[in-house]
MIVEXNU-494870 format. One record per atom (N, C-alpha, C): residue number from 1; residue in three letters; atom name; x, y, z. Coordinates in Angstrom, 3 decimals, padded with zeros to 6 digits, m for minus. Layout:
<pts>
kolse/romi/rovo/X/Y/Z
NUM/ala/CA/X/Y/Z .
...
</pts>
This chain:
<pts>
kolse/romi/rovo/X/Y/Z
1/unk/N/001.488/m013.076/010.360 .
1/unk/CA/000.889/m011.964/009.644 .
1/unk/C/000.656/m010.830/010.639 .
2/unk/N/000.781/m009.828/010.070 .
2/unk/CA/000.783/m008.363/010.688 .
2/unk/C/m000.980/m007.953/011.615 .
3/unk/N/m001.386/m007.409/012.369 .
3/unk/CA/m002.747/m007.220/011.978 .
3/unk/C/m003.159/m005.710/011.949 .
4/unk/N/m002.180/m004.757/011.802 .
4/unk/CA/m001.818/m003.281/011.008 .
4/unk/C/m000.836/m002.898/010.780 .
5/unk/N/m000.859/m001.912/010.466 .
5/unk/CA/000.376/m001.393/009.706 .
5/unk/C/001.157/m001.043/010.986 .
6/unk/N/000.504/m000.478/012.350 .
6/unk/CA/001.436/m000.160/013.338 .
6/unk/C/002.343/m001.328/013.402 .
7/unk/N/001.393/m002.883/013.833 .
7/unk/CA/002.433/m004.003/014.111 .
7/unk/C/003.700/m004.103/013.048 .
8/unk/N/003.497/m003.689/011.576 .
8/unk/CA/004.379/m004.044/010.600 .
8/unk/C/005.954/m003.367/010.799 .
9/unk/N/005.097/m001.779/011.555 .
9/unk/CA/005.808/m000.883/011.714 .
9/unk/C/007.166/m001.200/013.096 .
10/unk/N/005.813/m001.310/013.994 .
10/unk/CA/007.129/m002.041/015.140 .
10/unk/C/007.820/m003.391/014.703 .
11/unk/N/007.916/m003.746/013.904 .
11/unk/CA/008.330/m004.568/013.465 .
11/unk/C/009.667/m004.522/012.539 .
12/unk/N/009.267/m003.663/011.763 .
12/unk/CA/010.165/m002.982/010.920 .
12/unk/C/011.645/m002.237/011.874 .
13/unk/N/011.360/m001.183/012.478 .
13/unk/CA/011.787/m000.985/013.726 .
13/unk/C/012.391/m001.452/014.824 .
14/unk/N/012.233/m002.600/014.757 .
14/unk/CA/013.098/m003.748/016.049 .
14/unk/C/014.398/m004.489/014.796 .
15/unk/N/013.782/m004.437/013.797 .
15/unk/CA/014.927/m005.142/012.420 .
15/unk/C/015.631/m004.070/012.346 .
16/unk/N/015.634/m002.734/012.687 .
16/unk/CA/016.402/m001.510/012.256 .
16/unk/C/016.286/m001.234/010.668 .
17/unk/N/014.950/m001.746/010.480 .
17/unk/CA/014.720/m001.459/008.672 .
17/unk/C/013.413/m000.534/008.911 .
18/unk/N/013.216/000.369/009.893 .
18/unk/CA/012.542/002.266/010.195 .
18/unk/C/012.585/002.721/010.758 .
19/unk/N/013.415/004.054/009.954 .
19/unk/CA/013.938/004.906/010.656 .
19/unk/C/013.121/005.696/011.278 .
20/unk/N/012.984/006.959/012.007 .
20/unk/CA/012.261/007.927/012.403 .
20/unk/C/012.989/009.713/011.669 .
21/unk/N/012.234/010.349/011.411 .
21/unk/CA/012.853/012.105/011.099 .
21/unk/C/011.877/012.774/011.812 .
22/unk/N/013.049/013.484/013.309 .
22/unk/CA/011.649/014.467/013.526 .
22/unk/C/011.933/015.690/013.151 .
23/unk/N/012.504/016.211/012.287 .
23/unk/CA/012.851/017.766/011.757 .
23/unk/C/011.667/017.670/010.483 .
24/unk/N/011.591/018.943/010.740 .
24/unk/CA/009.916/019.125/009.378 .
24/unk/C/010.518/018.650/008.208 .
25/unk/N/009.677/018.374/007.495 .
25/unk/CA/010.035/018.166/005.866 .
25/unk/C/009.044/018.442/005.013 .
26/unk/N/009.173/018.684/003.841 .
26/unk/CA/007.884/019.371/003.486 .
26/unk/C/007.767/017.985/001.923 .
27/unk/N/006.329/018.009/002.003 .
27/unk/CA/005.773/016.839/001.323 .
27/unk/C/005.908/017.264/m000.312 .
28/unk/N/006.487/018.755/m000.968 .
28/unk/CA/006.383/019.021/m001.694 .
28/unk/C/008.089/018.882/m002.101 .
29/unk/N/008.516/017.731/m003.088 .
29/unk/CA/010.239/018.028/m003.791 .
29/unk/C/010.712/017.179/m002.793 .
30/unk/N/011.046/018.094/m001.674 .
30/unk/CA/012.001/017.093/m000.726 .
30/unk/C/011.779/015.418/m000.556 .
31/unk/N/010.546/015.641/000.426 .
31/unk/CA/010.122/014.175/000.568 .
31/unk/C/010.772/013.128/m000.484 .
32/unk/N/009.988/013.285/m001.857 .
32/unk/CA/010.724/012.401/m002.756 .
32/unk/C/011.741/012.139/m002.884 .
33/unk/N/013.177/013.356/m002.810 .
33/unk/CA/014.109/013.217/m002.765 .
33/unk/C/014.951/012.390/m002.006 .
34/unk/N/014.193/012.954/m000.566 .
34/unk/CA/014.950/011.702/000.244 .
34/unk/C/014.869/010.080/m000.055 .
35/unk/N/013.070/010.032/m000.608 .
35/unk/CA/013.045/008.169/m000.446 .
35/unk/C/013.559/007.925/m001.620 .
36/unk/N/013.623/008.454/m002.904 .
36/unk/CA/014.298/007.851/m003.958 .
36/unk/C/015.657/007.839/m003.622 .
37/unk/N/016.817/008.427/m002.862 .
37/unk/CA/017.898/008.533/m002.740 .
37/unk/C/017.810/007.349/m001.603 .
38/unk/N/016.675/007.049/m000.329 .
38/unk/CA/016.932/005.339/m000.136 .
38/unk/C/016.613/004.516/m000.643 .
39/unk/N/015.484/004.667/m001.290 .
39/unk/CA/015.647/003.314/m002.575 .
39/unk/C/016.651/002.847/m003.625 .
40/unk/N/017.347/003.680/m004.090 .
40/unk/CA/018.135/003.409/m004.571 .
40/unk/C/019.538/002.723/m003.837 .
41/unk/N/019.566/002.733/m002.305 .
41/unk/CA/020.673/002.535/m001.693 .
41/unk/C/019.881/001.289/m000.960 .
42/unk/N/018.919/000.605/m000.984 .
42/unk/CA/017.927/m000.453/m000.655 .
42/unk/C/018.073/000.257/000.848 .
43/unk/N/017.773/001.495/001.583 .
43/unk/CA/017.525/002.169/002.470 .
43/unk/C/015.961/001.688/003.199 .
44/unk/N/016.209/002.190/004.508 .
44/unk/CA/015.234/001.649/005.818 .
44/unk/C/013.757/002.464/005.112 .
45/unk/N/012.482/001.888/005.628 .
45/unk/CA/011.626/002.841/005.616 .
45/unk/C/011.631/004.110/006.609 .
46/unk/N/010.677/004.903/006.043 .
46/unk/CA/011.345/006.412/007.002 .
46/unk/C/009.765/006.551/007.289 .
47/unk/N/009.717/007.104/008.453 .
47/unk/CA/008.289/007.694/009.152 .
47/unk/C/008.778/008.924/009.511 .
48/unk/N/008.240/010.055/008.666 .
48/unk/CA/008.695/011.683/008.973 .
48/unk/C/007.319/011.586/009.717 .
49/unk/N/007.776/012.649/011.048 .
49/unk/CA/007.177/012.744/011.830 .
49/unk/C/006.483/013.974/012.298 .
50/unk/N/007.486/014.920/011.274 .
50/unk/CA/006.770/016.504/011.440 .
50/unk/C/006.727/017.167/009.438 .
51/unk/N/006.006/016.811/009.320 .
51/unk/CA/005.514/017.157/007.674 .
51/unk/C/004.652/018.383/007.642 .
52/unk/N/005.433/019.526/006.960 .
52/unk/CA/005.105/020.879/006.751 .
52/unk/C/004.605/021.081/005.882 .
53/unk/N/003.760/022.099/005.347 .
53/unk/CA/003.357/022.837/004.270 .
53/unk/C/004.563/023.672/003.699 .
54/unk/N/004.308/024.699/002.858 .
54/unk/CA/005.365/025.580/001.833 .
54/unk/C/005.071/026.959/002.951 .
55/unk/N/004.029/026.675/003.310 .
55/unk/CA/003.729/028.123/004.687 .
55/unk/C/004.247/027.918/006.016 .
56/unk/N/004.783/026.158/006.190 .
56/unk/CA/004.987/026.384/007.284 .
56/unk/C/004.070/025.798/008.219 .
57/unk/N/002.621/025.301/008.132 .
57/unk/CA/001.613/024.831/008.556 .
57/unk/C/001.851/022.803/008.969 .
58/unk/N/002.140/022.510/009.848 .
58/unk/CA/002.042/021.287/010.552 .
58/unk/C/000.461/020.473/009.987 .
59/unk/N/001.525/019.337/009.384 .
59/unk/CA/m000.058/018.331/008.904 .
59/unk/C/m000.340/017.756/009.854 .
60/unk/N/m001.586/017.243/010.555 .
60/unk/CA/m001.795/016.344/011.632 .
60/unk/C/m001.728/015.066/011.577 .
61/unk/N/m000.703/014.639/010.526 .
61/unk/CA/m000.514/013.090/010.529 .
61/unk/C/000.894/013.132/009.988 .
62/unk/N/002.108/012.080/010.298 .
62/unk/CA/002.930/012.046/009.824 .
62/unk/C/002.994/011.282/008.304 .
63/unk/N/004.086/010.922/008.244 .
63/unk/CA/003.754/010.098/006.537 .
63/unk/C/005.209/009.331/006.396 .
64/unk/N/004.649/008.174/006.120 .
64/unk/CA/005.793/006.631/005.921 .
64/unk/C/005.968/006.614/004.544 .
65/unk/N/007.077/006.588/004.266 .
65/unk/CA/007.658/006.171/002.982 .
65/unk/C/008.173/005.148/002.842 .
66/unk/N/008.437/004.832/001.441 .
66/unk/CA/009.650/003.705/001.306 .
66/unk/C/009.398/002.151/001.987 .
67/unk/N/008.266/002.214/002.392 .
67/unk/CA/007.697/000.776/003.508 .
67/unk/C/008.021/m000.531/002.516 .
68/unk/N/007.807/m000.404/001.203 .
68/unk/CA/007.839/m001.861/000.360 .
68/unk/C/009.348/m001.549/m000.562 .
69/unk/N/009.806/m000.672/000.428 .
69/unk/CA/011.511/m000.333/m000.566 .
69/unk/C/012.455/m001.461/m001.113 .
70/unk/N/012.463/m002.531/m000.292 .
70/unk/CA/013.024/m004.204/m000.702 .
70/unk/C/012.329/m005.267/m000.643 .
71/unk/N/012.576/m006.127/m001.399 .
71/unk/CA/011.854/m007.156/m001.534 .
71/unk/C/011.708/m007.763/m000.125 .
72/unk/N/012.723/m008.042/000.698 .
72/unk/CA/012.589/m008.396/002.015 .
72/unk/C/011.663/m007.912/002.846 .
73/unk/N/011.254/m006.826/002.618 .
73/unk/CA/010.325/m006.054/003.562 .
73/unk/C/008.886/m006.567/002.796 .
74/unk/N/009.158/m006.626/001.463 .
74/unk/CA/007.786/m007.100/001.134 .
74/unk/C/007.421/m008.112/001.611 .
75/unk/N/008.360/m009.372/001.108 .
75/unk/CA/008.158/m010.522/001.939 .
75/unk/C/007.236/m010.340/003.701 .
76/unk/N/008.012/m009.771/004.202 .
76/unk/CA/007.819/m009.481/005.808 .
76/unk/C/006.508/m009.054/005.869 .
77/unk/N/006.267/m008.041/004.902 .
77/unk/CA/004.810/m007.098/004.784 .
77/unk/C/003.746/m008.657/004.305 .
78/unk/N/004.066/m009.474/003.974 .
78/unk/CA/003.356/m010.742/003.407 .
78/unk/C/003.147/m011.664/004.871 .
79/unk/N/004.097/m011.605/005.459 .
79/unk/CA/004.380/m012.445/006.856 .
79/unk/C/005.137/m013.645/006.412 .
80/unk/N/006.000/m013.542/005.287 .
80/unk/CA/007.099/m014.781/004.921 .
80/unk/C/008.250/m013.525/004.770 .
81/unk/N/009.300/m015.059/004.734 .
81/unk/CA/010.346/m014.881/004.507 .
81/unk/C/010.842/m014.556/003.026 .
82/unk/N/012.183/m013.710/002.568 .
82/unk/CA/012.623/m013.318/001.827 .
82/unk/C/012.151/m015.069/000.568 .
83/unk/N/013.280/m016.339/001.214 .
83/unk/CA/013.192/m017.488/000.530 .
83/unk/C/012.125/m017.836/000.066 .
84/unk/N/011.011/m017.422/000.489 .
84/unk/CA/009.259/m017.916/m000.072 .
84/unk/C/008.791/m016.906/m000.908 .
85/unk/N/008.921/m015.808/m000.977 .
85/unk/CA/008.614/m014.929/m002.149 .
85/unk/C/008.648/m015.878/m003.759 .
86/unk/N/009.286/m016.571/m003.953 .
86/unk/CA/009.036/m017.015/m005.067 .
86/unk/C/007.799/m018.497/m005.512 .
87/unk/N/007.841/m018.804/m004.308 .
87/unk/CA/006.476/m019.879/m004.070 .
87/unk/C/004.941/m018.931/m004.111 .
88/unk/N/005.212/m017.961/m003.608 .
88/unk/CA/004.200/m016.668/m003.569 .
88/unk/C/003.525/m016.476/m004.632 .
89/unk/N/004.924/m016.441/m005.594 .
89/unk/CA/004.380/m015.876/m006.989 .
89/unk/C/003.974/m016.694/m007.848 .
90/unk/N/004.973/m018.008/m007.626 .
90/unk/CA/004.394/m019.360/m008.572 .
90/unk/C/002.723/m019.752/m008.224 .
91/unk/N/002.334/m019.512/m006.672 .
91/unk/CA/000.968/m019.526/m006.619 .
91/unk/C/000.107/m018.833/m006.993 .
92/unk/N/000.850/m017.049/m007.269 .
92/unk/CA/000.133/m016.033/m008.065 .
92/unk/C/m000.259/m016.196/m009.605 .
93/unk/N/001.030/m016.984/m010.339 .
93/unk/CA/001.161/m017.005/m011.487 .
93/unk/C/000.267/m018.015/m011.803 .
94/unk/N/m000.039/m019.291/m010.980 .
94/unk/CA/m001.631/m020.117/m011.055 .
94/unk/C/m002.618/m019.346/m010.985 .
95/unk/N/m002.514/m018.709/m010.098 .
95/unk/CA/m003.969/m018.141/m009.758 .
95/unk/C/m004.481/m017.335/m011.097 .
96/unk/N/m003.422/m017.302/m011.432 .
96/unk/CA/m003.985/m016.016/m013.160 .
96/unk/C/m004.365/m016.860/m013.970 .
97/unk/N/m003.554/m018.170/m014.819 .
97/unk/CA/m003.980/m018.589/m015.667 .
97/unk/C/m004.162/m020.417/m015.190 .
98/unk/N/m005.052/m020.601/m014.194 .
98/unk/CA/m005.035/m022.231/m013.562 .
98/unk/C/m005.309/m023.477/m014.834 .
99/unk/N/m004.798/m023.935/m014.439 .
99/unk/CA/m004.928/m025.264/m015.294 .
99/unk/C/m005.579/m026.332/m014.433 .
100/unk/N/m006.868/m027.172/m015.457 .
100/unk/CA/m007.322/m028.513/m014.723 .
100/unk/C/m006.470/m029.141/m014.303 .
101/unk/N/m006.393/m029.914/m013.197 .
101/unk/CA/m005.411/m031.278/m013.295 .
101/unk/C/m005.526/m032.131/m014.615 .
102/unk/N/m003.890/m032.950/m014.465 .
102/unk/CA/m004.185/m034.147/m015.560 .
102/unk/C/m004.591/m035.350/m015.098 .
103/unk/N/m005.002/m035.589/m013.397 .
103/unk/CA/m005.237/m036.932/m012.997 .
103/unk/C/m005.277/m036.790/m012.136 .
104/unk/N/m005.459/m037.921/m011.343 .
104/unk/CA/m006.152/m037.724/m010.131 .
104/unk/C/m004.780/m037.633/m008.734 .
105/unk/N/m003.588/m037.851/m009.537 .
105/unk/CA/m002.803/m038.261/m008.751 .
105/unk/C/m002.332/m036.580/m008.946 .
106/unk/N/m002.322/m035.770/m010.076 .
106/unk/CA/m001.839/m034.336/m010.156 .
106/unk/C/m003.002/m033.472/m009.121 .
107/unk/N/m004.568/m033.754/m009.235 .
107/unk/CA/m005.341/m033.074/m008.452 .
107/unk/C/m004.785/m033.377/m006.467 .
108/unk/N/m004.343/m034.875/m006.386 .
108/unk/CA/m004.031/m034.803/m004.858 .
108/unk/C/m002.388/m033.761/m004.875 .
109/unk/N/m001.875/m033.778/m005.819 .
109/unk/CA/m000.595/m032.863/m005.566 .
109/unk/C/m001.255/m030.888/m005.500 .
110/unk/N/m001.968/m031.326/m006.260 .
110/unk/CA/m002.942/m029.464/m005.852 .
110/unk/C/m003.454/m029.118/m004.687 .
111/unk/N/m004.131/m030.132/m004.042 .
111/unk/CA/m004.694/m029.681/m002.608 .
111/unk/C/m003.584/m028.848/m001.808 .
112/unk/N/m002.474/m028.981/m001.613 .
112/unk/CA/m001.758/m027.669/m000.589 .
112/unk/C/m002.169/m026.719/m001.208 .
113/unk/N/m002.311/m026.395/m002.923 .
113/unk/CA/m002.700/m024.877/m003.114 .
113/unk/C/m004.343/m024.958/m003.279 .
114/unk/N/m004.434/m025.761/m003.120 .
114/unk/CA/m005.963/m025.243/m002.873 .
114/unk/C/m006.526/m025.326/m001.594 .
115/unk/N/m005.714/m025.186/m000.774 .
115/unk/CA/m006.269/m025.216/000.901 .
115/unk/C/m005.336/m023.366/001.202 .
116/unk/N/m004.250/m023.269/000.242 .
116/unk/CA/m003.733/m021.723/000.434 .
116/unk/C/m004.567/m020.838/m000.508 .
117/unk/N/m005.462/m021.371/m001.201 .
117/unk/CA/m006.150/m020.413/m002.085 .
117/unk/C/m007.317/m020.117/m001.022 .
118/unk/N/m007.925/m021.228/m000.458 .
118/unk/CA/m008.984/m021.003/000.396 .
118/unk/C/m008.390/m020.223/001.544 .
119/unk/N/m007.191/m019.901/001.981 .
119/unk/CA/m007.095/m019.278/003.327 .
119/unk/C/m007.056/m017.663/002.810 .
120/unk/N/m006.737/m017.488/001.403 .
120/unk/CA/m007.229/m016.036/001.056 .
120/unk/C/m008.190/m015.386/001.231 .
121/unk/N/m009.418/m015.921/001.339 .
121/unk/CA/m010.823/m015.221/001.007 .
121/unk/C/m010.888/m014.586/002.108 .
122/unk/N/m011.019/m013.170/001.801 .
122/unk/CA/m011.157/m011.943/002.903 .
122/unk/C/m012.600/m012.156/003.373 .
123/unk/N/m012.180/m011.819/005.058 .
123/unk/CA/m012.874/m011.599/005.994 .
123/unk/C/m014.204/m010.224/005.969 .
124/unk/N/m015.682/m010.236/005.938 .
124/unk/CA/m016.226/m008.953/005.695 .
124/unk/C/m016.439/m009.134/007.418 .
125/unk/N/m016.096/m008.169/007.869 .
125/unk/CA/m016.105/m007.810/009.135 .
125/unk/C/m017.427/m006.596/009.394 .
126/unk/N/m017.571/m006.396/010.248 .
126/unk/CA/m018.951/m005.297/010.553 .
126/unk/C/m018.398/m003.973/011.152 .
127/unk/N/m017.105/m003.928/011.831 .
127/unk/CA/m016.132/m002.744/012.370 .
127/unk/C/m014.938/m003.411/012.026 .
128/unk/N/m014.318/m002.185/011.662 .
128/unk/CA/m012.451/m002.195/011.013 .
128/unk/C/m011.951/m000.914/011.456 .
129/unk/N/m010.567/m000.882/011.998 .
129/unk/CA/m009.766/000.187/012.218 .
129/unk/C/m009.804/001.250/011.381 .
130/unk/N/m010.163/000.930/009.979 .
130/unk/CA/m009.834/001.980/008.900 .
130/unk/C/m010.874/002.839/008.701 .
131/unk/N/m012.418/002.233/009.300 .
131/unk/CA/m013.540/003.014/009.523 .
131/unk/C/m014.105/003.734/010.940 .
132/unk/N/m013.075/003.901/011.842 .
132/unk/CA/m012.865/004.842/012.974 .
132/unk/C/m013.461/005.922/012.457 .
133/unk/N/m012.708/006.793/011.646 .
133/unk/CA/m012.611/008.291/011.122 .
133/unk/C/m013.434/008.313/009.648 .
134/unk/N/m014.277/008.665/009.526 .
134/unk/CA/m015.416/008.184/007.892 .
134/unk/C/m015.764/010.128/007.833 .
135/unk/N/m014.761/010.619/007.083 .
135/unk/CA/m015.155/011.795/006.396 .
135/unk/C/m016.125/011.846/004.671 .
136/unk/N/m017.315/012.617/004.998 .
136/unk/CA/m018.024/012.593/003.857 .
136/unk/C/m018.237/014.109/003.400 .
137/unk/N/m018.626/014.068/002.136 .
137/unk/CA/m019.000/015.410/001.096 .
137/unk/C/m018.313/016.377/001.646 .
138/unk/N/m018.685/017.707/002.614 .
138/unk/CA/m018.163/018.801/002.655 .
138/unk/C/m017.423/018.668/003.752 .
139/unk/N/m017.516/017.516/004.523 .
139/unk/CA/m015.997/017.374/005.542 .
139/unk/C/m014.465/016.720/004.898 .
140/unk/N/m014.879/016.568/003.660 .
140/unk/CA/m013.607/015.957/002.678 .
140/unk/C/m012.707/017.356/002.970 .
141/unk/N/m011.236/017.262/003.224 .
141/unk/CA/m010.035/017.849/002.582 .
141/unk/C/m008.984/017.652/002.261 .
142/unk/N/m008.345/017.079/001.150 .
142/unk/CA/m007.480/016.877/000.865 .
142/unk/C/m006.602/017.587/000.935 .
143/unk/N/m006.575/018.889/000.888 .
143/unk/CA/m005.632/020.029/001.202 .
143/unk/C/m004.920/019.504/003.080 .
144/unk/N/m005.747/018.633/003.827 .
144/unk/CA/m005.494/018.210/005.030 .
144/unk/C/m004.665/016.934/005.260 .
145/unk/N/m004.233/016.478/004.477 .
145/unk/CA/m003.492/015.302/003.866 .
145/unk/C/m002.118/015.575/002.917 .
146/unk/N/m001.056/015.101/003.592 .
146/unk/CA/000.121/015.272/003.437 .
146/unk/C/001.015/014.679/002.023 .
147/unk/N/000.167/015.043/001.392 .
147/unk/CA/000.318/014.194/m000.772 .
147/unk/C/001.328/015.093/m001.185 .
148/unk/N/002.281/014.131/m001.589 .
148/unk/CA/003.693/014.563/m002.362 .
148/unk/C/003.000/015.167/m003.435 .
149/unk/N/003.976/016.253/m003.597 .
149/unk/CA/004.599/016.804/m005.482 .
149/unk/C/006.240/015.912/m005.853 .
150/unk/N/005.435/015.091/m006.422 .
150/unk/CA/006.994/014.663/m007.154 .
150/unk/C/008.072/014.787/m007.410 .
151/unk/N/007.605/015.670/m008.568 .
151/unk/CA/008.579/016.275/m009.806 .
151/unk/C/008.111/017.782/m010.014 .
152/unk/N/009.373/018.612/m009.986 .
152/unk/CA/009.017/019.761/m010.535 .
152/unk/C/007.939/019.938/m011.793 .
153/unk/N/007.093/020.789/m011.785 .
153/unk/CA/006.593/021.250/m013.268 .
153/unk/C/005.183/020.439/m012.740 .
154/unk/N/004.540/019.801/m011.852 .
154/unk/CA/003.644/019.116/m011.720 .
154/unk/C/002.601/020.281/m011.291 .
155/unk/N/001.549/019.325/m012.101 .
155/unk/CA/000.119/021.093/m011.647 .
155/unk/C/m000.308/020.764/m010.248 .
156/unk/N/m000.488/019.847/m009.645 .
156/unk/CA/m000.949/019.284/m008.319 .
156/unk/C/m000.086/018.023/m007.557 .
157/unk/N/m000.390/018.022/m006.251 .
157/unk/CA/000.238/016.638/m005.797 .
157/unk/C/m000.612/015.341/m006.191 .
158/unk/N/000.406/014.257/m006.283 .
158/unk/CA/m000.544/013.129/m006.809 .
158/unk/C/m000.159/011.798/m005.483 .
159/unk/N/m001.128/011.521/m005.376 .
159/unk/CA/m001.576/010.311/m004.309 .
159/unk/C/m000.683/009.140/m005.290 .
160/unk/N/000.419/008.462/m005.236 .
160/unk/CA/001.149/007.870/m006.216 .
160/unk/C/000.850/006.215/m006.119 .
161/unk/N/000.111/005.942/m004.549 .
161/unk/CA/000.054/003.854/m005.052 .
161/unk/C/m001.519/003.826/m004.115 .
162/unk/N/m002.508/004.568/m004.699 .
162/unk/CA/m003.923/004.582/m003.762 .
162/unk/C/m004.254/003.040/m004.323 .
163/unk/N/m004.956/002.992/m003.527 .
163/unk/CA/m005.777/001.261/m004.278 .
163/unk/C/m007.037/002.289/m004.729 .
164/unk/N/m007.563/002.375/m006.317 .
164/unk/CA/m008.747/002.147/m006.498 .
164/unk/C/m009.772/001.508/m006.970 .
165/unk/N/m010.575/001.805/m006.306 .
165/unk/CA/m012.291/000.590/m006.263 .
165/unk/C/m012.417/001.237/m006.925 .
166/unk/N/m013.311/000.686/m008.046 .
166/unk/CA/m014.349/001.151/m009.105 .
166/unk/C/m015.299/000.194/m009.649 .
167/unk/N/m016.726/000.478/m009.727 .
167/unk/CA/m017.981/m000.407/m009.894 .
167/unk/C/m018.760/000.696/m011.052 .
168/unk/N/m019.292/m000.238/m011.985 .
168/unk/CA/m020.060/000.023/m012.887 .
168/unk/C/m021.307/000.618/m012.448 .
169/unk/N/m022.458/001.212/m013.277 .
169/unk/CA/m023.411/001.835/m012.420 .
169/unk/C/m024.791/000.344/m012.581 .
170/unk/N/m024.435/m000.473/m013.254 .
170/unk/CA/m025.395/m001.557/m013.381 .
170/unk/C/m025.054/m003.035/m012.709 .
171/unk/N/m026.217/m004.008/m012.941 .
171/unk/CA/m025.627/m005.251/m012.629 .
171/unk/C/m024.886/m006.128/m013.746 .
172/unk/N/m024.710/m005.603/m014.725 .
172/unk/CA/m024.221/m006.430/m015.985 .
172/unk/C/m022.662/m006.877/m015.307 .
173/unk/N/m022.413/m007.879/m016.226 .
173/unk/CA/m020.855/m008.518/m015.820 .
173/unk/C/m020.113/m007.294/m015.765 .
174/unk/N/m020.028/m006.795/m017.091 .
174/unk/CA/m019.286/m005.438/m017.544 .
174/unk/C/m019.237/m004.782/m016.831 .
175/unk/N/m020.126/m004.472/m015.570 .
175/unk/CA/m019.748/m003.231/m014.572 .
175/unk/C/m019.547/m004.026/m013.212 .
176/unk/N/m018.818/m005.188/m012.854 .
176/unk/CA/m018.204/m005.676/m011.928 .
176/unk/C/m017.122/m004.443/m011.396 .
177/unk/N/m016.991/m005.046/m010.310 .
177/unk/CA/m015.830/m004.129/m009.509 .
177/unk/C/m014.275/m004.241/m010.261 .
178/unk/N/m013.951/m003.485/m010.135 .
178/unk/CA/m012.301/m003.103/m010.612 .
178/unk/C/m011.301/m002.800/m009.591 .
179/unk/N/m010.069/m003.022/m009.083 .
179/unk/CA/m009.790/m002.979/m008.030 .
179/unk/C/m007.897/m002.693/m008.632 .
180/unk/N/m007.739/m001.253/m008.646 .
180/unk/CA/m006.149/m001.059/m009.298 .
180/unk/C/m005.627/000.041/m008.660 .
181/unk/N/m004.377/000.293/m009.362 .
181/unk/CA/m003.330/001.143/m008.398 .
181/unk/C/m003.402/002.022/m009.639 .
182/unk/N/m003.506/003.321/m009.228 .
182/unk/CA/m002.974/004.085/m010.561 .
182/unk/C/m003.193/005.824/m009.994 .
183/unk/N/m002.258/006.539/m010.419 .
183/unk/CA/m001.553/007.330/m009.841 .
183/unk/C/m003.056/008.730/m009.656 .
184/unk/N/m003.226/009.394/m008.685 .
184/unk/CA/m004.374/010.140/m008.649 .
184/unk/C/m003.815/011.592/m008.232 .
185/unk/N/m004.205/012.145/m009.295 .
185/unk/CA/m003.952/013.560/m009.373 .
185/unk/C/m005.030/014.423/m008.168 .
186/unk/N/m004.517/015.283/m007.370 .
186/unk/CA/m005.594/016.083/m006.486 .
186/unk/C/m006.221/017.512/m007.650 .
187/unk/N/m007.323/017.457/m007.754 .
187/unk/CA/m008.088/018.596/m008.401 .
187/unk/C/m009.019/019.276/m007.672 .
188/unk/N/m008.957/019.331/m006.401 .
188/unk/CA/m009.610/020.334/m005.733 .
188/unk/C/m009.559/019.865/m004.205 .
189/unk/N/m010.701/020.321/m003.157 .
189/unk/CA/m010.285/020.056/m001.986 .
189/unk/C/m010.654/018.796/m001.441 .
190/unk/N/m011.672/018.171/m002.380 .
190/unk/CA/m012.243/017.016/m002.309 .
190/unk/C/m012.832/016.409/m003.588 .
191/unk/N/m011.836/016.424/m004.804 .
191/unk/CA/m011.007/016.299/m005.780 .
191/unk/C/m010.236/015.476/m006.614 .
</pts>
């Protein structure tokens, strides 16, 4: 298993499955263009390395595309092989709808997945890489962040695979945490 995205990255990179672009590209039309034209060709991930504005203005971070472009890479992004992706899912597809055992001899055939269910449970750590940099209220800018425009005709750029958290404002079951992917439109500078 990876233990960031850099390792995934050098990783990716020694397989010759990421590329590098250091000529600007601008996060608005193009960008897309290029990774849908490698996805469709099951193409390397790409790390553009100089990402422009429409003015011309240098973002201070580059931006990776295309990282989960083949299943192989997903696999890899998992820390298995292409061949185990489907054991992956048969353990996913338990995990959704589990069934009791029928006996005691079916419960000793469960213990491998229930010793891989137990190696899931995330770690709460007290410092993480991802909380280095913690921008709040009026230091938010999204205008500072390198978010595609898609498709022509779009009113804003949209953040296209964010993970979002969402929690109810009570303790009832009903406002448990929610935890999904779904496409986020930018509406202002912190938005």
């Amino acid at each position: 298993m990876f233990h960031s995205l850099r390792d995934f990255m050098t990783h990716l990179e020694a397989k010759g499955r990421l590329v590098r672009v250091k000529g600007p590209v601008s996060p608005k039309l193009e960008m897309t263009e290029i990774q849908t034209r490698l996805l469709a060709e099951g193409g390397p991930a790409v790390l553009f390395e100089q990402v422009v504005s429409d003015a011309g203005r240098r973002y201070p971070m580059p931006m990776l595309v295309n990282l989960f472009g083949t299943t192989e890479r997903v696999a890899w992004g998992m820390g298995r092989e292409l061949a185990e992706l489907r054991a992956v899912g048969e353990t996913l597809a338990f995990l959704k709808q589990p069934e009791p055992p029928g006996g005691w001899r079916d419960a000793l055939n469960k213990l491998p997945l229930l010793k891989t269910v137990m190696a899931m449970k995330p770690a709460t750590v007290s410092k993480a890489p991802c909380q280095e940099v913690v921008l709040q209220g009026g230091e938010i800018d999204l205008g500072a962040l390198p978010i595609q425009t898609c498709w022509p005709g779009e009113p804003a750029p949209l953040i296209t695979w964010p993970l979002v958290i969402t929690k109810g404002p009570g303790t009832d079951k009903r406002d448990a945490t929610n935890v999904g992917i779904y496409r986020m439109q930018v509406a202002g500078r912190n938005k």
